[in-house]
C-alpha positions in Angstrom: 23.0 1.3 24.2 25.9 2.0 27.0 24.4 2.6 30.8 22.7 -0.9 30.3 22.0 -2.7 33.9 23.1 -6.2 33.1 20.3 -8.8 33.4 20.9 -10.5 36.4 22.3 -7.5 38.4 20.3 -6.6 42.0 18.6 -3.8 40.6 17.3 -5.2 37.8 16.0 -8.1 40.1 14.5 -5.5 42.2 12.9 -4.1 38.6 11.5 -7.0 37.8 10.2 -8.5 41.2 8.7 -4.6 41.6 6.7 -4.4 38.3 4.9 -7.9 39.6 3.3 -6.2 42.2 2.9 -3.2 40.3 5.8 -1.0 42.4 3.9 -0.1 45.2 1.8 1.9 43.5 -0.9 2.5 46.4 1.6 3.3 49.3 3.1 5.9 46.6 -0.6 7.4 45.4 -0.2 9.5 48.6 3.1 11.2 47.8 2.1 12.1 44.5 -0.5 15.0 44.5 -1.5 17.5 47.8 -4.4 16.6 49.3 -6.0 19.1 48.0 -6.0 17.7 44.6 -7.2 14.5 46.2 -9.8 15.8 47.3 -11.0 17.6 43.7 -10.5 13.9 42.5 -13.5 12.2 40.6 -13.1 8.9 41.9 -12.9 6.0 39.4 -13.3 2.2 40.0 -10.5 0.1 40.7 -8.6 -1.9 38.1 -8.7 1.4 36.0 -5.0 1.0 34.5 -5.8 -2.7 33.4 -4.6 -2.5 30.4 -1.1 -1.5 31.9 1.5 1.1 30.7 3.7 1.4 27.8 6.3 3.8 26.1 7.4 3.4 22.7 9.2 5.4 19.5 12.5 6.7 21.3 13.8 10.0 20.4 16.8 11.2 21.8 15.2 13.8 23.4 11.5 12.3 24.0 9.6 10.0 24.3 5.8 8.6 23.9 3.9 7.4 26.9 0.7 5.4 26.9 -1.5 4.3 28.9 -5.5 3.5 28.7 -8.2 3.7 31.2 -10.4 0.7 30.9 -11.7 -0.7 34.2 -14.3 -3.3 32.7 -11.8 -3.5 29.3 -13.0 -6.5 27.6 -17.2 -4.9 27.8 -15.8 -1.0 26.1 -13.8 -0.4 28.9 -16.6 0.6 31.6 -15.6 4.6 31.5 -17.9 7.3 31.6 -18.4 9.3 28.8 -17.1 11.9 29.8 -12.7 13.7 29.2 -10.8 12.3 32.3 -8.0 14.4 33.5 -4.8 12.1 33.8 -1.9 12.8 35.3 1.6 11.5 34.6 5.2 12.2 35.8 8.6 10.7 34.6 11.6 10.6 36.9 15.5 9.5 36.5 15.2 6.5 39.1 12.2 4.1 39.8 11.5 6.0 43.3 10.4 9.4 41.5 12.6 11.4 43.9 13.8 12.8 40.9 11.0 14.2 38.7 12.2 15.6 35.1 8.9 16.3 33.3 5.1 16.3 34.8 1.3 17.0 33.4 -1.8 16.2 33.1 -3.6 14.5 29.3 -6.9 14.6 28.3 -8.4 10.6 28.4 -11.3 11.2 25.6 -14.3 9.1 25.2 -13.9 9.3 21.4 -10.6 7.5 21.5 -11.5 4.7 23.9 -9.8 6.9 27.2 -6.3 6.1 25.6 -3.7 8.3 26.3 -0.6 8.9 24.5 2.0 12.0 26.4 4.9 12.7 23.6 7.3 13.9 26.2 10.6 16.2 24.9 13.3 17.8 26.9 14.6 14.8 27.7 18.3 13.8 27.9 20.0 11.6 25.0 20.1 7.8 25.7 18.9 7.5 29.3 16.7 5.5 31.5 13.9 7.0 32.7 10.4 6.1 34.9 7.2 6.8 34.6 3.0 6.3 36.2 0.1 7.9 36.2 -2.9 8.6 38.3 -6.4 8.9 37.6 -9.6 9.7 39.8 -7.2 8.4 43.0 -5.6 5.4 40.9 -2.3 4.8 40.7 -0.5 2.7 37.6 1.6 0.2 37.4 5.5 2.2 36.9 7.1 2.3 33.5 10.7 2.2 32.5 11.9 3.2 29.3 14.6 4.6 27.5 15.6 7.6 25.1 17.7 7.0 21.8 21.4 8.3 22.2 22.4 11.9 21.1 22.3 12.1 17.3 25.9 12.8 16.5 26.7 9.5 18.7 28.5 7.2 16.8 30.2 4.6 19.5 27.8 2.9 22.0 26.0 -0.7 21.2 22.3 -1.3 21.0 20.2 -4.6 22.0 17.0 -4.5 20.2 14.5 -7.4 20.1 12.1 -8.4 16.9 9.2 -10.0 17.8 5.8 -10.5 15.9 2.5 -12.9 15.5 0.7 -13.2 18.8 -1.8 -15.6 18.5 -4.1 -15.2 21.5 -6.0 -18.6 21.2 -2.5 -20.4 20.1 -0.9 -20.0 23.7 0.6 -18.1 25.8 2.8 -15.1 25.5 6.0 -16.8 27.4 9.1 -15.5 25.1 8.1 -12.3 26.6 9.4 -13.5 29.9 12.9 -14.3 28.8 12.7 -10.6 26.8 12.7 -8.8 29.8 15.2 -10.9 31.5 17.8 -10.0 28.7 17.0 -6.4 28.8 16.3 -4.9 25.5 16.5 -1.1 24.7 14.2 -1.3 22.5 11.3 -3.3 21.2 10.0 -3.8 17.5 7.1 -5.5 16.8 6.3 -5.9 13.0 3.0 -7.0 13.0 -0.3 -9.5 14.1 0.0 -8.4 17.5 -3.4 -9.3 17.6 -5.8 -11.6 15.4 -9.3 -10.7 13.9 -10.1 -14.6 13.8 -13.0 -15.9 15.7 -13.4 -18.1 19.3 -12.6 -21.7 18.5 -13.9 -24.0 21.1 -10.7 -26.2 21.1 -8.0 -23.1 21.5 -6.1 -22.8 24.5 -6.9 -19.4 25.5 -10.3 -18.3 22.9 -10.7 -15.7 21.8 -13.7 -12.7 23.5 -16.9 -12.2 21.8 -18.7 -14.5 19.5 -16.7 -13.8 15.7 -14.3 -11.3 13.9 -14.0 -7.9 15.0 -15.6 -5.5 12.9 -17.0 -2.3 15.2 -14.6 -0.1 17.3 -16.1 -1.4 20.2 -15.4 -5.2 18.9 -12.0 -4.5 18.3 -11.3 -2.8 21.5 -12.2 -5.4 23.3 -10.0 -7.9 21.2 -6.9 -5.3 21.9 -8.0 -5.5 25.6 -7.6 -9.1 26.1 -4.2 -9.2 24.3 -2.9 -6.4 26.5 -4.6 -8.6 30.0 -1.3 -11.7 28.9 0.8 -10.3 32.0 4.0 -11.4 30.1 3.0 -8.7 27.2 2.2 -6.3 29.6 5.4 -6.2 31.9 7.7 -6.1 28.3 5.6 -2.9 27.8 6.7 -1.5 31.2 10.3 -2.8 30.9 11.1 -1.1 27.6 9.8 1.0 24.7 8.0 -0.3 21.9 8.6 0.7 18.0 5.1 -1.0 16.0 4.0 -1.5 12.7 0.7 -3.3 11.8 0.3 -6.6 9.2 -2.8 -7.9 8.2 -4.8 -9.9 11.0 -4.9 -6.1 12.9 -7.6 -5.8 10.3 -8.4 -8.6 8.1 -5.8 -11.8 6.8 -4.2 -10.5 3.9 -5.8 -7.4 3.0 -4.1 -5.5 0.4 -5.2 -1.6 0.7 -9.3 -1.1 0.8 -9.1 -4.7 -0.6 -10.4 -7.5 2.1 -9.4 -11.4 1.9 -13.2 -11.7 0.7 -14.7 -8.9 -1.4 -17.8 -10.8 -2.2 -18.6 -11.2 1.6 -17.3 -7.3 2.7 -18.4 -4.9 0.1 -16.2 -2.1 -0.5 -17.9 0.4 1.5 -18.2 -2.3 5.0 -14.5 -2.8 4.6 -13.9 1.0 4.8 -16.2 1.1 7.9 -13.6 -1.9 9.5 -10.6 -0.5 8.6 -11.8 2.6 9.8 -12.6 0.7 13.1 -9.5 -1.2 13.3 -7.3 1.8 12.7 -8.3 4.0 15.2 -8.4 0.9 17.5 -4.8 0.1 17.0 -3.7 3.7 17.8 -5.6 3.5 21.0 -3.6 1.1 22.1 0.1 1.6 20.9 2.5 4.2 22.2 2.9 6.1 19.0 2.8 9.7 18.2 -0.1 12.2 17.3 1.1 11.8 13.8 -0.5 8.1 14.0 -4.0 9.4 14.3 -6.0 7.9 11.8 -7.9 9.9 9.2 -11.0 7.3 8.6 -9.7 4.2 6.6 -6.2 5.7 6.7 -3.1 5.7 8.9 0.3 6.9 8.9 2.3 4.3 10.2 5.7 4.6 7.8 8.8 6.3 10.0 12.1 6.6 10.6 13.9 6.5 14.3 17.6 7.4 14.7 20.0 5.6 17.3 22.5 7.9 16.8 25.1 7.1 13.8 25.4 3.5 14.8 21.5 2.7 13.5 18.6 4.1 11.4 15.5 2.3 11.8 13.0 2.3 8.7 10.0 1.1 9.5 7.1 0.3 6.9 4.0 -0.5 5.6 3.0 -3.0 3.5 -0.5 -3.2 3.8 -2.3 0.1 3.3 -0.6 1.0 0.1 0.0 -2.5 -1.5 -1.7 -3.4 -4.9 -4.2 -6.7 -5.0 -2.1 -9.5 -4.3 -0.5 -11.6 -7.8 -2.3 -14.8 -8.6 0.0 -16.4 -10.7 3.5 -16.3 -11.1 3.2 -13.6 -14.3 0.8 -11.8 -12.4 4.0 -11.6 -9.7 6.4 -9.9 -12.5 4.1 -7.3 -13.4 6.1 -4.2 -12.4 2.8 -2.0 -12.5 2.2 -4.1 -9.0 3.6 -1.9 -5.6 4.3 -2.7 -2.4 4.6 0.4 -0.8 3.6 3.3 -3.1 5.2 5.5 -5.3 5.3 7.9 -2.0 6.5 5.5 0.4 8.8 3.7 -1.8 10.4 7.1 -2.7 10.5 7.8 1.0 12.8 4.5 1.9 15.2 5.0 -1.2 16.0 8.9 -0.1 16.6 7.8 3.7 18.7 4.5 2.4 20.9 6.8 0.3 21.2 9.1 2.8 21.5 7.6 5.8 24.8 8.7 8.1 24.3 5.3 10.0 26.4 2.7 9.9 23.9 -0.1 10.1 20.4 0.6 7.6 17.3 -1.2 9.2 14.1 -2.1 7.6 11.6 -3.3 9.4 9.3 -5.5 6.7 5.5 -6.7 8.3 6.5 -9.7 5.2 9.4 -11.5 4.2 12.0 -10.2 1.0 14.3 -12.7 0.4 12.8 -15.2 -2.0 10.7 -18.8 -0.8 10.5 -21.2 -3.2 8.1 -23.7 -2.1 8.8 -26.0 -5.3 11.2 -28.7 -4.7 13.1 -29.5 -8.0 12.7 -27.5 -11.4 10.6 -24.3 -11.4 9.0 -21.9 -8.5 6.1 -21.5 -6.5 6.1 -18.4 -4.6 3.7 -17.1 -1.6 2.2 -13.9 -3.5 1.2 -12.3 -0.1 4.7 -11.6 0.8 7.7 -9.6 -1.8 7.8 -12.9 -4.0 4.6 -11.5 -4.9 6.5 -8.0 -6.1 8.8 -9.2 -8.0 9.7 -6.2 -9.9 9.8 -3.7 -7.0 11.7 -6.3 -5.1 14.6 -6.6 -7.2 14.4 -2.6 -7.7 15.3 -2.2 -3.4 18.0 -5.3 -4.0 19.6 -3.4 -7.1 19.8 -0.1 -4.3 21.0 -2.3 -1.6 24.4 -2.4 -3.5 24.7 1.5 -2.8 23.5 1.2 1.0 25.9 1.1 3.9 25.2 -2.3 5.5 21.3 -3.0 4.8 19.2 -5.7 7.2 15.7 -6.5 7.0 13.7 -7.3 9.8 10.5 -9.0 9.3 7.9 -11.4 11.1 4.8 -12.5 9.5 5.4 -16.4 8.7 5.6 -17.9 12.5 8.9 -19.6 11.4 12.6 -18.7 11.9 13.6 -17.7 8.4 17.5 -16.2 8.3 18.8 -15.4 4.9 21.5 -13.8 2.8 19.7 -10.9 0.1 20.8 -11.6 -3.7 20.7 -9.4 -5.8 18.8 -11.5 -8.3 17.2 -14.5 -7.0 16.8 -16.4 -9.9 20.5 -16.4 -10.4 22.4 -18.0 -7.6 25.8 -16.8 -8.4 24.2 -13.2 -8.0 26.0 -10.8 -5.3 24.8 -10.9 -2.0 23.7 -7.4 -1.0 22.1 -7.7 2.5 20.7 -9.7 5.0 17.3 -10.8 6.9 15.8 -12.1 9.7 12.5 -13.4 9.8 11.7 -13.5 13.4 9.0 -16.2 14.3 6.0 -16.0 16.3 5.4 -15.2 20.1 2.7 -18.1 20.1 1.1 -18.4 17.2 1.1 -21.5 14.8 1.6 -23.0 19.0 4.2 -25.8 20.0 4.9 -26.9 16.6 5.6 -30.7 15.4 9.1 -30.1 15.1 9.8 -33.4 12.7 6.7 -32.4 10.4 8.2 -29.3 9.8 11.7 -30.8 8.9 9.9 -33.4 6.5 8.0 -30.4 5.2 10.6 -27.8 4.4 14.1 -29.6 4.6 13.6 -31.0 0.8 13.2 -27.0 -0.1 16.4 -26.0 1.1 18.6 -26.9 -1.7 16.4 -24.7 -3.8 16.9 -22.3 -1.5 20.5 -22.0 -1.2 20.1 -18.2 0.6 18.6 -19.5 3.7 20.9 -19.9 6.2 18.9 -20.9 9.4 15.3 -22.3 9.3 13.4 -23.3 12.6 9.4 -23.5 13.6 10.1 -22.8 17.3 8.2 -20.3 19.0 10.0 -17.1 20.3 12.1 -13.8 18.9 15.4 -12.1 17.9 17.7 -10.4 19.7 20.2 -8.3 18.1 23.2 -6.6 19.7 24.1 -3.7 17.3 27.7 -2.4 17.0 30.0 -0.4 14.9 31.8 -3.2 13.8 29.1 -6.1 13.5 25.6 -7.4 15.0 25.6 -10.1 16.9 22.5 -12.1 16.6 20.9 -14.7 18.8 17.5 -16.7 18.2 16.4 -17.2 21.4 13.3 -19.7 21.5 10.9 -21.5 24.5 10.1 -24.7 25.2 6.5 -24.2 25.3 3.4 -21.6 24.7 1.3 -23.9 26.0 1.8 -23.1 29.8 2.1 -19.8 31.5 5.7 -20.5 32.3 8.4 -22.2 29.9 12.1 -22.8 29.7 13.9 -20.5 27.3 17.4 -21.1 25.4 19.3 -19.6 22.7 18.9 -21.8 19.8 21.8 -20.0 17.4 24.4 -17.4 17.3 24.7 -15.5 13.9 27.2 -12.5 12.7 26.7 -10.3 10.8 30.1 -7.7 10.3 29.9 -4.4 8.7 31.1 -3.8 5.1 30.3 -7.4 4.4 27.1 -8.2 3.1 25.1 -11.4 4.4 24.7 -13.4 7.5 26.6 -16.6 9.0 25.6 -19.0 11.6 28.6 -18.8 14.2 
């Protein structure tokens, strides 16, 4: 969006150099509240704001602000249980000499002392800080951003895809060179943590001693994702948009279906998702409308950067049917990905979207993998190969929507493709384009010539791809009216707390042409 501050610029050096050592946050404390109110204070423990500070779901007038008490935050957090007034201000510059909103949330025992401010009144596409203060604890200070006015059409917008964070795989690095180029906005599209047990031999293991399958259990696994510092200052540098995959919960669930029905019975796997939903809202900055209702969560939205971008984000999970077994089972067109009601949902705000560039964020890949090299197919049924018919049904639409991208995570690769409109006819029409972002760290520093030996023979029965990599790192798209310009932008390593990043392609996309090329 306009107003950015360019990367390298002194005040963004003075952002970043003040969000390492939290932005003074104790010399300020004093300034914030009359000492009276100090004095009313309950005092808490230090290290109360471990877990950070994070905005997320831009409007262009508001804005959600999270944050979640948790002094001891890998043993429950360590708070009493008891409501904990918090209070919280946002201001136009990073000093807070100029204060636009102010109040005081509720932190509530009964959803881990998590607190998520939707603040309105705000003004259109502007920069804004924010903190809070708890029982005489100061946080670490926010930044974040609103979404320009809605009748904008001009203006540009950088927006970075990320996804798969595998704790135990390495560390969080690309998150580093994020902030550096200065996103307005975040989305994550899924596994931004995993359910799988300690291994002796990872890198960083995992807490605990197996899965997650209490609240308590998978609070504490969200804790320890949210201590990687490099996670934790993107969250203060920028707001967040977040959908869930599977390893929030279970690998490759498919509704109120786990990976292993004869090992979780039908009722236990309620009781986890159950957990694991109520533990992911704690710990995102997402609206009230996110509150779970027991095994259930509404996570399926739409966000509006003016006329120049809708954002559609998804779920694939909680409404999907059993995963296909075979490739007939993968043609059935009784088998949905979305639901009637969410599929319904997409198709009304495709057709009748004002903006000039449709998004989808998809937790799974849509454009078509064939793993068979030579004559026939093999598909992965997890992802849309495994839903067919319902597939091709939101291809056959893309011909009707104004400049349709997918955005998707999910397979730790970098996966750029043009959409067809029929897959198993080459010479179809190309009617979109996605980006399948790969991992943050998991799947670790990958054998790069195993890979190429692996999936280079697949390409010619894959003529759609257009860029496929197994680096570890994200996307970063700068959106404008005529075109996007794309970058994959990887690091040399997730095995060290620091590593060397680099832009490993440029790709275009222009408007009124479907499909993607590598510049």
């Amino acid at each position: 969006m306009t107003e950015a501050t360019a990367a390298g610029s002194p005040d963004r050096r003075r952002f970043l150099t003040a969000s390492a050592a939290v932005l003074g946050a104790a010399a300020s404390a004093q300034l914030w509240l009359p000492a009276t109110a100090h004095a009313a204070e309950t005092p808490l423990p230090e290290g109360v704001f471990s877990l950070g500070v994070a905005s997320g779901d831009p409007l262009p007038d508001g804005i959600v602000l999270w944050t979640r008490l948790a002094p001891d935050p890998l043993n429950g957090g360590g708070m009493p249980d008891a409501v904990v007034p918090v209070q919280w201000e946002l201001a136009e510059d990073e000093r807070f000499r100029k204060v636009v909103r102010r109040g005081t949330a509720q932190a509530r025992p009964e959803y881990g002392h998590s607190v998520h401010v939707d603040v309105r009144g705000l003004r259109p596409g502007r920069r804004y800080w924010y903190r809070f203060r708890a029982g005489g604890r100061i946080s670490p200070v926010g930044r974040t951003r609103t979404a320009p006015h809605p009748l904008s059409s001009g203006g540009d917008l950088r927006l970075a895809l990320a996804s798969c964070q595998n704790w135990q795989h390495g560390w969080f690095t690309p998150y580093a060179d994020m902030l550096d180029q200065d996103p307005d906005v975040v989305l994550f599209v899924g596994d931004y943590i995993y359910e799988s047990v300690p291994s002796a031999t990872a890198l960083r293991r995992h807490e605990g001693t197996g899965e997650p399958y209490t609240l308590a259990q998978y609070r504490n696994r969200y804790a320890q994702y949210r201590s990687d510092p490099d996670l934790a200052a993107m969250h203060a540098g920028a707001p967040f948009v977040v959908t869930f995959d599977d390893h929030e919960v279970d690998n490759d669930f498919a509704g109120e279906i786990p990976q292993d029905p004869a090992k979780q019975p039908h009722e236990a796997f309620v009781a986890r998702l159950t957990a694991a939903y109520q533990a992911y809202y704690e710990h995102m900055p997402v609206r009230a409308t996110a509150v779970p209702n027991g095994p259930h969560i509404r996570m399926h939205r739409r966000l509006e950067f003016g006329r120049l971008a809708r954002l559609n984000v998804l779920d694939t999970r909680q409404y999907r049917s059993d995963q296909a077994t075979s490739q007939a089972g993968a043609m059935d067109p009784a088998l949905t990905m979305l639901g009637a009601e969410q599929k319904r949902w997409l198709l009304d705000g495709l057709h009748g979207s004002p903006a000039r560039w449709n998004l989808i964020a998809s937790q799974i890949m849509m454009a078509e993998t064939d793993l068979l090299v030579g004559e026939g197919k093999q598909w992965f049924y997890d992802a849309w190969d495994g839903y067919q018919a319902e597939r091709n049904q939101f291809l056959s639409e893309f011909k009707r929507v104004r400049n349709p991208v997918v955005l998707t995570g999910d397979r730790h690769l970098t996966m750029i493709s043009d959409l067809k409109e029929d897959f198993a006819n080459p010479e179809s029409a190309v009617v979109g384009a996605e980006f399948v972002g790969t991992s943050i760290s998991s799947n670790g520093d990958q054998d790069q010539e195993a890979f190429r030996r692996e999936w280079d023979p697949r390409r010619a029965d894959n003529p759609h791809w257009k860029l496929l990599d197994a680096h570890r790192g994200y996307h970063l798209f700068d959106i404008r009216r005529d075109g996007i310009d794309a970058q994959v932008r990887v690091v040399d390593t997730v095995r060290q707390q620091t590593s060397v990043p680099s832009t490993l392609a440029r790709l275009r996309l222009e408007a009124g042409r479907p499909g993607v090329e590598v510049v």
